[in-house]
N, C-alpha and C positions, 0 to 999 in steps of 0.2 A: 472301225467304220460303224457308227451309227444306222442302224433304219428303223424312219419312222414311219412305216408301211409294211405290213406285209408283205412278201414278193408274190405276184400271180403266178400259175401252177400250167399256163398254157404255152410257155419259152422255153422248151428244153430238147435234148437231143439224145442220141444212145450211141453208145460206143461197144465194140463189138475189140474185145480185147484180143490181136490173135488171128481173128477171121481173114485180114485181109492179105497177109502170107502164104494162108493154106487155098482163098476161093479169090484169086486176082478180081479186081470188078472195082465199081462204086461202090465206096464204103452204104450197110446199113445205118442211118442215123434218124431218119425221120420216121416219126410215129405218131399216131394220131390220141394215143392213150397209153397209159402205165399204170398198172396196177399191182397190190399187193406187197406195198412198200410197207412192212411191218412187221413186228416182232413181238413175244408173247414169251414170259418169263412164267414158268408154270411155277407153281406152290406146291411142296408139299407137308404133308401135316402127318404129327408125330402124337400118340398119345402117351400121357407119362402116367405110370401106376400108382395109384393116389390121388391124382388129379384128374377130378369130375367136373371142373366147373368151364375148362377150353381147351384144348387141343394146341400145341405148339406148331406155329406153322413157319416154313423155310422156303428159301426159293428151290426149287427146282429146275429142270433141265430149260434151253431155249429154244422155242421152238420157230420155224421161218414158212409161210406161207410160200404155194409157187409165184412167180414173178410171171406178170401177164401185160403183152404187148398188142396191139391192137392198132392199123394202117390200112390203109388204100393196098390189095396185092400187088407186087413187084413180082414180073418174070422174070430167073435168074437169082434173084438177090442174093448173096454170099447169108444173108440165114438159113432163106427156105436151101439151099443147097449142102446147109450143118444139117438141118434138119432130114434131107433123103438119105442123106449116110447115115442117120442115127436109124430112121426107120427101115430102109432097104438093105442096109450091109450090118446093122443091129452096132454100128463102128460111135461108141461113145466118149466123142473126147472135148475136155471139159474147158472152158472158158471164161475167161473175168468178161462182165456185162457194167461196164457204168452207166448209169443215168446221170445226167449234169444239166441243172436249172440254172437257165441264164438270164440273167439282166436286159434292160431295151436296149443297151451298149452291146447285148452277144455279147456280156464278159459272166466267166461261173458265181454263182452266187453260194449254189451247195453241188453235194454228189454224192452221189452212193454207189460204192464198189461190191458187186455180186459176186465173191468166190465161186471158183468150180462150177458153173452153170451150165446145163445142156439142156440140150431142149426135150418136153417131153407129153407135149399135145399141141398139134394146129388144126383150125380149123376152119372153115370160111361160114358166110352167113348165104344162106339157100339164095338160090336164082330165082328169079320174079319177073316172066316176061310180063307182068302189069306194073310195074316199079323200073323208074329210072335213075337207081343207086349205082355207087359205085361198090366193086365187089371188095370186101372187107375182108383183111384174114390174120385169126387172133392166135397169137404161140406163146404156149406157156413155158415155162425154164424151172427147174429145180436147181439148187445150190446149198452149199454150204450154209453161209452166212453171209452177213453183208455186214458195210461198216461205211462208217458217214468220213465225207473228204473233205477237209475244209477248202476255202478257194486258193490258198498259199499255197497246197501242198500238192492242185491238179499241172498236169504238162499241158500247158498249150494245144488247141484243138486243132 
């Protein structure tokens, strides 16, 4: 399948690998932002004895930023309730997280699957009785790795 456009970055959903066995409810899926989809292949450099004029450089380890979600708060939501057990019972147990970019069809276009992810900062944006916002609350996830999904190979949402 050809495309001759870019896909826009504001169609997508989260999937909560897991979650809805352990915290019964509406699934988590809607989010108002995603960030920290990225990867960072470090270098390292070797010097050889004799050789003054560069340094031999190698890839090094990969390193993964946390994964940061950002919504409208949800009372209950099967996250924030991963989340009180990680903070109040200190109970870390780890989770696949996909993001999946859809099409104006809501069919996937890509995906990315977050190994091992728990969460490990929320936080909300301060209260403003002069502002009539709604209350924002952003969770960060730590994980393994992550790895891109083609659209063949996601299960039906």
């Amino acid at each position: 399948m050809a495309f001759l456009y870019p896909p826009t970055g504001f169609h997508f959903l989260v999937r909560f690998e897991g979650l809805l066995l352990k915290y019964p409810g509406l699934p988590d899926i809607g989010f108002q932002e995603v960030g920290g989809l990225s990867v960072e292949i470090g270098v390292e450099e070797y010097a050889e004895g004799g050789e003054n004029r560069y340094k031999h450089r190698m890839p090094g380890p990969v390193s993964y930023p946390n994964l940061t979600m950002k919504r409208g708060m949800l009372i209950g939501s099967q996250a924030s309730k991963w989340f009180k057990d990680a903070v109040e019972g200190f109970q870390f147990e780890a989770n696949d997280i996909t993001v999946i970019l859809l099409n104006e069809q809501h069919l996937p276009l890509q995906a990315w699957n977050f190994i091992n992810a728990w969460p490990v900062k929320w936080s909300m944006e301060g209260l403003n009785a002069m502002e009539n916002s709604l209350m924002i609350e952003s969770i960060e996830f730590a994980y393994q790795y992550f790895r891109r999904i083609s659209p063949d190979d996601l299960i039906p949402v």
